[in-house]
VOPAGU-2260 file (C-alpha; in pm, 1 decimal, decimal comma):
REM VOPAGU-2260
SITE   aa  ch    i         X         Y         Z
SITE  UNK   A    0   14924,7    -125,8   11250,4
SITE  UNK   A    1   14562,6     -77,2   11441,1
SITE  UNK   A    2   14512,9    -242,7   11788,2
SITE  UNK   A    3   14346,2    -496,5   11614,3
SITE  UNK   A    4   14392,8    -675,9   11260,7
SITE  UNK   A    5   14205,0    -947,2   11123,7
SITE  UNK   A    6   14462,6   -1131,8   10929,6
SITE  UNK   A    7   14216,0   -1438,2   10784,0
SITE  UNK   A    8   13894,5   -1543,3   10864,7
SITE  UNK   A    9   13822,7   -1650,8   11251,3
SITE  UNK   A   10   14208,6   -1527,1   11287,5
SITE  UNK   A   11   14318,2   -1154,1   11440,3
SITE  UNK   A   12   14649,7    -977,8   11578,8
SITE  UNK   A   13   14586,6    -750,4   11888,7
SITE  UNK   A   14   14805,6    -537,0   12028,2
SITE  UNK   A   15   14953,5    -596,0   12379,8
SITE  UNK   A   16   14876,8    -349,7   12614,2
SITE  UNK   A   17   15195,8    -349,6   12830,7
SITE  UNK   A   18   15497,2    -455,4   12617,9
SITE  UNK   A   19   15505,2    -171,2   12281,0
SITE  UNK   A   20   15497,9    -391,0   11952,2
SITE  UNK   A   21   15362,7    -745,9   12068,5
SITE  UNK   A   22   15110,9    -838,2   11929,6
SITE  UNK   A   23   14893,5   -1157,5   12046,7
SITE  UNK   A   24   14694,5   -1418,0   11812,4
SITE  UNK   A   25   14347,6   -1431,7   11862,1
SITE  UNK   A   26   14177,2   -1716,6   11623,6
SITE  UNK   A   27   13848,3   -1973,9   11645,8
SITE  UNK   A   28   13984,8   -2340,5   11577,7
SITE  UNK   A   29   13859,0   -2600,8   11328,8
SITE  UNK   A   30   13734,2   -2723,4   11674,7
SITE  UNK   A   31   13521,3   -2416,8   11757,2
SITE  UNK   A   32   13741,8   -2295,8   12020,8
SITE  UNK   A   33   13851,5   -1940,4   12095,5
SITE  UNK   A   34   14221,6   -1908,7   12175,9
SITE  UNK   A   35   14488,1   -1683,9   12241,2
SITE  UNK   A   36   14859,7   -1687,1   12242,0
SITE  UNK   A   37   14859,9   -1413,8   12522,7
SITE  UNK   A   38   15040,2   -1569,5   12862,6
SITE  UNK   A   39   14688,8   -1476,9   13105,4
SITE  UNK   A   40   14501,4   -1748,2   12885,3
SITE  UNK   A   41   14729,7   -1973,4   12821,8
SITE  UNK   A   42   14804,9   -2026,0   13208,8
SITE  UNK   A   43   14505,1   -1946,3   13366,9
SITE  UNK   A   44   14182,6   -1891,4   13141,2
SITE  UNK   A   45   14233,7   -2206,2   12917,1
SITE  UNK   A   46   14165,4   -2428,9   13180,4
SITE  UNK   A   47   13847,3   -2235,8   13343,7
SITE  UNK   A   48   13719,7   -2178,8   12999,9
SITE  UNK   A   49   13747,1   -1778,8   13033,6
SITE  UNK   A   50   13851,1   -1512,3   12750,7
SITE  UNK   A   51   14132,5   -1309,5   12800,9
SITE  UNK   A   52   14075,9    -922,2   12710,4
SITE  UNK   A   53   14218,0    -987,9   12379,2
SITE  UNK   A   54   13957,3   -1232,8   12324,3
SITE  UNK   A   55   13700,9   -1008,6   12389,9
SITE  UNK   A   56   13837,2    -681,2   12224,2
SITE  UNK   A   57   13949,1    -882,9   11928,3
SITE  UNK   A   58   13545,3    -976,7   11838,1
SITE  UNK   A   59   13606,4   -1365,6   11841,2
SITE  UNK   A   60   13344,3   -1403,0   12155,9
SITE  UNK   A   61   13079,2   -1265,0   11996,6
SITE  UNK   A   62   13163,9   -1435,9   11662,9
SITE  UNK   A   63   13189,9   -1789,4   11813,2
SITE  UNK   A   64   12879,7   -1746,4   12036,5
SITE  UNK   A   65   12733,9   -1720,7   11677,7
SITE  UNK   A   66   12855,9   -2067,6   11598,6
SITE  UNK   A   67   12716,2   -2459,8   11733,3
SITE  UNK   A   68   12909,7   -2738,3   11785,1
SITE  UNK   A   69   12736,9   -3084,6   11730,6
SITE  UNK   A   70   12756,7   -3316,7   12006,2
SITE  UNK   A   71   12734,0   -3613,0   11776,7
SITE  UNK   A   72   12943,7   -3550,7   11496,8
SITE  UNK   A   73   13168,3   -3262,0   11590,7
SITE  UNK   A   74   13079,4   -3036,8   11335,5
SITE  UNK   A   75   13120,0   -2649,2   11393,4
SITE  UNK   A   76   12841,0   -2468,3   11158,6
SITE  UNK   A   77   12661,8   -2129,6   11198,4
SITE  UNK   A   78   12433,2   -2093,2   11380,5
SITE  UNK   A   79   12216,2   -2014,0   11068,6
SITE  UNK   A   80   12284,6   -2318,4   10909,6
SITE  UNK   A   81   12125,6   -2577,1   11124,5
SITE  UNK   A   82   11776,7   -2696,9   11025,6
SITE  UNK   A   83   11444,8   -2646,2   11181,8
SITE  UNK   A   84   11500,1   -2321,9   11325,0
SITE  UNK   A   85   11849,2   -2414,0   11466,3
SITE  UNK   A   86   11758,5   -2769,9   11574,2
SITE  UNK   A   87   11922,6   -3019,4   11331,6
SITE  UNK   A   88   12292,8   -3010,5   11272,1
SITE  UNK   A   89   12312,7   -2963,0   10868,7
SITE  UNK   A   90   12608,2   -3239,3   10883,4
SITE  UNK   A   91   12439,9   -3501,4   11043,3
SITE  UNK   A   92   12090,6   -3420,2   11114,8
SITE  UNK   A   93   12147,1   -3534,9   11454,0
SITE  UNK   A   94   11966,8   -3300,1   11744,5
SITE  UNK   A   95   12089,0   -3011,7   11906,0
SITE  UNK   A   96   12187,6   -3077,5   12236,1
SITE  UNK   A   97   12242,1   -2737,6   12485,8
């Protein structure tokens, strides 16, 4: 298996660098979250809102910076989808909010 697998959409396996076949889960939430199962962000970058090297290697960063949540209605759409030149969330209509 390669370092790193995308097993689904917004969902990928990467290999652990210190113990030989573990493999951590790496996946973007219906929330618009980035998360991993690896122990570094699950008790210490969660909290501080950091990514883990598996984050980062993985290519979840890049593909959730390309993503906007809606303040109003929660939504997580593409970046691409929101209206007037990224202003309007396509759910709601409501305006973005950064």
């Amino acid at each position: 298996m390669n370092a790193i697998q995308e097993t689904r959409k917004n969902q990928w396996l990467v290999r652990s660098q210190t113990t030989k076949g573990k493999f951590y889960k790496v996946e973007i939430g219906e929330d618009g979250k980035v998360r991993c199962e690896c122990p570094d962000f699950l008790y210490r970058r969660e909290e501080i809102g950091g990514e883990c090297k598996h984050i980062l290697v993985s290519g979840a960063a890049s593909v959730f910076q390309s993503t906007i949540q809606c303040r109003f209605c929660g939504h997580v759409n593409n970046a691409e989808s929101w209206d007037d030149n990224g202003q309007k969330c396509p759910c709601c209509l409501a305006p973005r909010a950064d």
